[in-house]
N, C-alpha and C positions, 0 to 999 in steps of 0.2 A: 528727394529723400523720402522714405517710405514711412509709412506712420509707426511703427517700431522701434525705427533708428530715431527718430524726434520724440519719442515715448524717455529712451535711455536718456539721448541728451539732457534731456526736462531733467529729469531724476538726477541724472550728476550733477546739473547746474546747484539745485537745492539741495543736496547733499556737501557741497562745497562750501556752497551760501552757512549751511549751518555749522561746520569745522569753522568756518573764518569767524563767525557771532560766538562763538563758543566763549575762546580766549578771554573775546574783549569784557564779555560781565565777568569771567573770572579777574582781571584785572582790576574792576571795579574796585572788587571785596581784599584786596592785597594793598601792600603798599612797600615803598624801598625801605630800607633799615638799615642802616650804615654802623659798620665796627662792630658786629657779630657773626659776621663769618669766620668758620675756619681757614685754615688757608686752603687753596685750591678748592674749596664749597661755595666761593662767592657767584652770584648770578648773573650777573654783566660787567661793561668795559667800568673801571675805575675811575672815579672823579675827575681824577688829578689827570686822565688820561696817559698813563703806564702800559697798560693795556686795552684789550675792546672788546675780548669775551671772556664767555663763562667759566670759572675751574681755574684762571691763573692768577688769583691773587697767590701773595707767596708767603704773609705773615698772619697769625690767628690774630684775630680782632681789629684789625688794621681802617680805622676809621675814615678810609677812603673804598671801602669795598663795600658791597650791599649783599643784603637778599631779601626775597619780598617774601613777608610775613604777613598774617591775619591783619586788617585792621583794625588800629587799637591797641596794637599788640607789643611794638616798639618800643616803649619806653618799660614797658614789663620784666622783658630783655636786657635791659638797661644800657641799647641804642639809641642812636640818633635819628630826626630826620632829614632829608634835605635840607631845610629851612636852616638845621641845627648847626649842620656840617659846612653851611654857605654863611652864617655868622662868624665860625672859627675861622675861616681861612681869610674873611676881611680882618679880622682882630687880633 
């Protein structure tokens, strides 16, 4: 391999490396929020497992669907969180 081609490689490796780190601190700052989604706005598979991606919930506010919101931000909304959502379904 010539010093060019392992020049590019390097460069895609760390360019990769920083898309995949990216996500994760934004993840950090977010958190799920359940039962303010519109329908078809929610962000992943549904609790209750209905579904398993994004855009098909089918009822607005429907307190087994998320989206991740600021955190802190949740109860502002006047969502739930996980924790909220796994008390009501034992009780």
């Amino acid at each position: 391999m010539n010093q060019r081609a392992m020049i590019a490689a390097a460069a895609a490796s760390l360019m990769s490396l920083a898309f995949v780190a990216g996500p994760a601190h934004a993840a950090d700052e977010k958190e799920k929020c359940f039962g303010i989604a519109k329908a078809g706005q929610n962000d992943c598979a549904s609790i209750s497992g209905v579904h398993s991606c994004a855009g098909q919930s089918k009822a607005d506010m429907d307190k087994g669907e998320w989206k991740y919101v600021a955190k802190g931000t949740c109860k502002d909304m006047k969502g739930l969180s996980m924790d909220d959502v796994k008390a009501m379904k034992k009780g």
